[in-house]
N, CA, C and O atoms as a GROMACS GRO file, in nm:
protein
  252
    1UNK      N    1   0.082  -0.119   0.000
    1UNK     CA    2   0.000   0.000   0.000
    1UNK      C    3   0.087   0.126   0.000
    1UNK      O    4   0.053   0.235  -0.045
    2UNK      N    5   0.216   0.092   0.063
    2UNK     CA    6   0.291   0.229   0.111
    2UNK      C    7   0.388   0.242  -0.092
    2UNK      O    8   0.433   0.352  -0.123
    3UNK      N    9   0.400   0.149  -0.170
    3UNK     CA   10   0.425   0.167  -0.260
    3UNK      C   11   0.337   0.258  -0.355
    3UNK      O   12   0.383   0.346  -0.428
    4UNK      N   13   0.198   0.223  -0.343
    4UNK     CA   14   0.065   0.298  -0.455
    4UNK      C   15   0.073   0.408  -0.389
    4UNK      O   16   0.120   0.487  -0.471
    5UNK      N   17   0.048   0.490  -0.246
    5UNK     CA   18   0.050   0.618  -0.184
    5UNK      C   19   0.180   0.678  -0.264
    5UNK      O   20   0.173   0.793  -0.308
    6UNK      N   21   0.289   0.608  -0.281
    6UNK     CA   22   0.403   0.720  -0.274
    6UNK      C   23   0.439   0.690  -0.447
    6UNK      O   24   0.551   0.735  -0.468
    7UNK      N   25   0.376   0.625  -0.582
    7UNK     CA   26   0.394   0.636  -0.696
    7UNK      C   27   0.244   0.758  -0.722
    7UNK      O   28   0.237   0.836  -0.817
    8UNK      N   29   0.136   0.743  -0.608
    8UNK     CA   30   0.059   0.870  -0.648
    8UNK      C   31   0.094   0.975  -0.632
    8UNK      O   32   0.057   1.065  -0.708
    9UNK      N   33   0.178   0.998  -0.528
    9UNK     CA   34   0.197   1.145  -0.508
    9UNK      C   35   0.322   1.202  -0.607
    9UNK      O   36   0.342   1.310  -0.662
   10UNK      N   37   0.408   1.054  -0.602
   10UNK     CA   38   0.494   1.153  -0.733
   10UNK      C   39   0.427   1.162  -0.869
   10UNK      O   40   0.490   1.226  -0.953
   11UNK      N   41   0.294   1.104  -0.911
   11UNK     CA   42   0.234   1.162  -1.004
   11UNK      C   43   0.178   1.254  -1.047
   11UNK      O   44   0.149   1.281  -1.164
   12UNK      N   45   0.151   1.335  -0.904
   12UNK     CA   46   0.090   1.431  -0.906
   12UNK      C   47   0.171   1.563  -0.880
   12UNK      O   48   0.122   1.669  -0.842
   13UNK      N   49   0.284   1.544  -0.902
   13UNK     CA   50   0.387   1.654  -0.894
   13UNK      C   51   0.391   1.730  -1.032
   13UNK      O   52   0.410   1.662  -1.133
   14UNK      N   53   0.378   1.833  -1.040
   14UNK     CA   54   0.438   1.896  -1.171
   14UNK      C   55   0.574   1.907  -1.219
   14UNK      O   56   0.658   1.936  -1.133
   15UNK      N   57   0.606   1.892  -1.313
   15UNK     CA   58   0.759   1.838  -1.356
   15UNK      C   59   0.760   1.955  -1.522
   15UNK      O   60   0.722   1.912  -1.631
   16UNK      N   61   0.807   2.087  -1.501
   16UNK     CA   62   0.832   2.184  -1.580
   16UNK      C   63   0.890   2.126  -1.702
   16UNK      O   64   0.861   2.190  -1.803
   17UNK      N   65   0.955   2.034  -1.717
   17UNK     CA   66   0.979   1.918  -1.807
   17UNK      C   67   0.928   1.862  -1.933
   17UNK      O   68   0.951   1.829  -2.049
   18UNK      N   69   0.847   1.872  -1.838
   18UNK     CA   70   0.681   1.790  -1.927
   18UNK      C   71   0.598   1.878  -2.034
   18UNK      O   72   0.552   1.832  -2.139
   19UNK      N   73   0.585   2.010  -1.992
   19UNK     CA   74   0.547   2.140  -2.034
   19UNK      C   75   0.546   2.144  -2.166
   19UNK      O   76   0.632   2.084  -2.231
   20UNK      N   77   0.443   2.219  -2.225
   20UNK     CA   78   0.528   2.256  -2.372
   20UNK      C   79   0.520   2.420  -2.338
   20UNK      O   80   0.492   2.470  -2.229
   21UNK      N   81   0.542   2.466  -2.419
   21UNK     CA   82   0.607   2.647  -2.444
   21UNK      C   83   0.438   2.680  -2.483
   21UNK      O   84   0.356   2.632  -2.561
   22UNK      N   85   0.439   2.790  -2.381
   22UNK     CA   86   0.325   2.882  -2.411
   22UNK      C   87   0.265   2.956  -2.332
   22UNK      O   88   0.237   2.876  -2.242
   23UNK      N   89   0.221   3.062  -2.299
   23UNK     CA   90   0.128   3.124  -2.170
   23UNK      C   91  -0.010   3.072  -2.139
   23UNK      O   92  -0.096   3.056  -2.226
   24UNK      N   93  -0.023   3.051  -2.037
   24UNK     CA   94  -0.176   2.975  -1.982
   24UNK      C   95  -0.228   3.065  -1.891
   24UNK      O   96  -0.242   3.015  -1.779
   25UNK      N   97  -0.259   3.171  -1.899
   25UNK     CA   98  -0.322   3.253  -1.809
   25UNK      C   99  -0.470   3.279  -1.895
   25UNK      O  100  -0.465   3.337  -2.004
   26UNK      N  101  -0.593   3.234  -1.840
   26UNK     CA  102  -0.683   3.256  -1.940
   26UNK      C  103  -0.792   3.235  -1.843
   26UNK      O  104  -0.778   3.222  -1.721
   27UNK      N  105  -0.902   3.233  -1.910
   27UNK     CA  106  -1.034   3.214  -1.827
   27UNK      C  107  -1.067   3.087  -1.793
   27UNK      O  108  -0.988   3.021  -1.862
   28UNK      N  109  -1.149   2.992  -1.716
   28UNK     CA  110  -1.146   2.885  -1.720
   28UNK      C  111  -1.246   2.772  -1.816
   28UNK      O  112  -1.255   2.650  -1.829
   29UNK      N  113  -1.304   2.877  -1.865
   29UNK     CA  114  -1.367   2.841  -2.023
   29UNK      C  115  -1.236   2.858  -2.123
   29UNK      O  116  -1.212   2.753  -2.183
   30UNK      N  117  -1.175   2.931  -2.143
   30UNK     CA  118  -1.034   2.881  -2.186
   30UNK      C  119  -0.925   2.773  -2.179
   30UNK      O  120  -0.855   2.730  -2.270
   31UNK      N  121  -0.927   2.740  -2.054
   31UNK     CA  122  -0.854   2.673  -2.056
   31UNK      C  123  -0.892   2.538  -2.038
   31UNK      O  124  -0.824   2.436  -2.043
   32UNK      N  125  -1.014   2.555  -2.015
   32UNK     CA  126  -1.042   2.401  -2.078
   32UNK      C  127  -1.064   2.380  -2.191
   32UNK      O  128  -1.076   2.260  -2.216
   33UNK      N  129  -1.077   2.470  -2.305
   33UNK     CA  130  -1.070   2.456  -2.446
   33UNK      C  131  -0.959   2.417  -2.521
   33UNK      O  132  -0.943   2.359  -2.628
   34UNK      N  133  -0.856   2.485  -2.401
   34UNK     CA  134  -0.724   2.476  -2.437
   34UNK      C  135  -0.719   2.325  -2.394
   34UNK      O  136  -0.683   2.252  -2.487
   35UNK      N  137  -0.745   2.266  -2.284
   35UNK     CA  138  -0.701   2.141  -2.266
   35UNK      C  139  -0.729   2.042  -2.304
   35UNK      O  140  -0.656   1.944  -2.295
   36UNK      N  141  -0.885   2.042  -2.379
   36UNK     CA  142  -0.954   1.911  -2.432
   36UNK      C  143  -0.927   1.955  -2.620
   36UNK      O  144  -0.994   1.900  -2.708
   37UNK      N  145  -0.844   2.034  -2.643
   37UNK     CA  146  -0.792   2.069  -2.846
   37UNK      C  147  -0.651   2.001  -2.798
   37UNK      O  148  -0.630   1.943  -2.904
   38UNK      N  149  -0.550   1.969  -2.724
   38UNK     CA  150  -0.424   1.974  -2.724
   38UNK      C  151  -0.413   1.818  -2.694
   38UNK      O  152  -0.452   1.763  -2.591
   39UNK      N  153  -0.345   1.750  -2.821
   39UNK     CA  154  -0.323   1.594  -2.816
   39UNK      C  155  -0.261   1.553  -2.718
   39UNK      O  156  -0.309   1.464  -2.649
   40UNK      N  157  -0.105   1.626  -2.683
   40UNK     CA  158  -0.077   1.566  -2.547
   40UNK      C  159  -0.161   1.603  -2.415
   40UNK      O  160  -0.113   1.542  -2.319
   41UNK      N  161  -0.278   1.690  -2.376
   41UNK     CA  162  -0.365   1.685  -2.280
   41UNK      C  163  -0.436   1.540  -2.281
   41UNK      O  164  -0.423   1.463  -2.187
   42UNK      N  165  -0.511   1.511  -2.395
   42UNK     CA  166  -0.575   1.421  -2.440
   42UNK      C  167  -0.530   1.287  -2.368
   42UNK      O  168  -0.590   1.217  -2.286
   43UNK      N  169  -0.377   1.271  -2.438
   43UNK     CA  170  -0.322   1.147  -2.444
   43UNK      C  171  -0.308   1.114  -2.276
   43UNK      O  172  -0.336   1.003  -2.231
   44UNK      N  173  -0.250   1.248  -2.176
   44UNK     CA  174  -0.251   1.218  -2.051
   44UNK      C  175  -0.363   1.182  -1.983
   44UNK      O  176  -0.353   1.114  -1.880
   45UNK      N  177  -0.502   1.229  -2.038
   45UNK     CA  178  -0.629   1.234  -1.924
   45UNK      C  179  -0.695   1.097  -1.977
   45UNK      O  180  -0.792   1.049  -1.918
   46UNK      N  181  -0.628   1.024  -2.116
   46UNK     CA  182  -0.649   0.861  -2.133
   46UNK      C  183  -0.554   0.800  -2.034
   46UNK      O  184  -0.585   0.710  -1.956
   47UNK      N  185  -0.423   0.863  -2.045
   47UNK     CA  186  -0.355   0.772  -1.956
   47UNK      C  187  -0.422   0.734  -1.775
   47UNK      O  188  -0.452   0.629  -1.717
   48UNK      N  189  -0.424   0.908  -1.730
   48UNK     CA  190  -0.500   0.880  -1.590
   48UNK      C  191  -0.616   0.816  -1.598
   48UNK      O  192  -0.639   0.744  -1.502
   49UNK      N  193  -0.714   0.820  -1.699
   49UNK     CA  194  -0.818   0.729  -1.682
   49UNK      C  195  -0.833   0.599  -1.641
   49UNK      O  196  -0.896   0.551  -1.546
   50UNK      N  197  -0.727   0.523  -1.772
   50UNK     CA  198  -0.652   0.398  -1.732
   50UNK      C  199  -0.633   0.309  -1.639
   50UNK      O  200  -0.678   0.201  -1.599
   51UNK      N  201  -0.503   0.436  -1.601
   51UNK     CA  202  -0.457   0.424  -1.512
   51UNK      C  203  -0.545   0.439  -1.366
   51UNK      O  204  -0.521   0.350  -1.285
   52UNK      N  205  -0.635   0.534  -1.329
   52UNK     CA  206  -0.714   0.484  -1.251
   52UNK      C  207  -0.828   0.348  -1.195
   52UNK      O  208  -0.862   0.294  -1.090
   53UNK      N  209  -0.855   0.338  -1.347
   53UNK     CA  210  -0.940   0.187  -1.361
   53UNK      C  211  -0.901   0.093  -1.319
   53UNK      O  212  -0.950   0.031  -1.224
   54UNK      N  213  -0.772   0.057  -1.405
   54UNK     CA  214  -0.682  -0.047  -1.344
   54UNK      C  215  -0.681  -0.034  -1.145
   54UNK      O  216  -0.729  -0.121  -1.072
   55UNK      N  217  -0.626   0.072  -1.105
   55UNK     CA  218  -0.584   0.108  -1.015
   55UNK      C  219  -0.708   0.069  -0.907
   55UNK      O  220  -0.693  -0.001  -0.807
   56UNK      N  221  -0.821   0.125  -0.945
   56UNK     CA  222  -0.973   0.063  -0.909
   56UNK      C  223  -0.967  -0.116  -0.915
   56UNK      O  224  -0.988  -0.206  -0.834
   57UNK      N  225  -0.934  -0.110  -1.029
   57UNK     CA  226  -0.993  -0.283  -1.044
   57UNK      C  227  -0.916  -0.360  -0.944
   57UNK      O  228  -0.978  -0.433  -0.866
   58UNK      N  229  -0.745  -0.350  -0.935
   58UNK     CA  230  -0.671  -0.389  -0.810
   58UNK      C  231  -0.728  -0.400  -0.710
   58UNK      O  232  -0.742  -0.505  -0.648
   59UNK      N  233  -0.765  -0.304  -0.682
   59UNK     CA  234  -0.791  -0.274  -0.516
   59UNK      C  235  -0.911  -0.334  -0.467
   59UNK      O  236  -0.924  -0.368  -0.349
   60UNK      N  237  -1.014  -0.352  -0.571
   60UNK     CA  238  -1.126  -0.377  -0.526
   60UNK      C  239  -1.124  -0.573  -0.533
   60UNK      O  240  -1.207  -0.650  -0.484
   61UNK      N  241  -0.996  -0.605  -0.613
   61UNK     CA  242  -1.013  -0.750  -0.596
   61UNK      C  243  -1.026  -0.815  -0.439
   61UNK      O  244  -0.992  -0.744  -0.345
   62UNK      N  245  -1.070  -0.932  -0.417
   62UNK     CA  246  -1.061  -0.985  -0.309
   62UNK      C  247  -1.000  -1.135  -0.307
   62UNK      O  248  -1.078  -1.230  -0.302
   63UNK      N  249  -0.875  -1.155  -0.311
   63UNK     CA  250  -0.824  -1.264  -0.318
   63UNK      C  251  -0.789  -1.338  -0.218
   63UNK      O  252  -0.738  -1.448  -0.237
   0.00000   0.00000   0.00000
């Protein structure tokens, strides 16, 4: 358990890295326009989806 707590929280870190180049200061009708047009937004909020399901389906097994 102490492994899944501590791969979530470093997921949830922002990593400037990752970023692409651009200003994001906007309204929040903006920027969700901005976030659901931009393929790598996309590709991440499939990944967390996923990745949550799975993460669901684990946990809820009873073996």
């Amino acid at each position: 358990m102490q492994k899944i707590a501590a791969a979530l929280a470093l997921s949830t870190t922002s990593l400037s890295v990752f970023a692409h180049p651009g200003e994001h200061h906007m309204s929040l009708a903006g920027m969700l326009a901005h976030f659901f047009s931009q393929p790598d937004h996309l590709a991440l909020l499939a990944l967390v989806i996923v990745g949550g399901l799975a993460l669901a389906r684990r946990l809820s097994r009873k073996d």
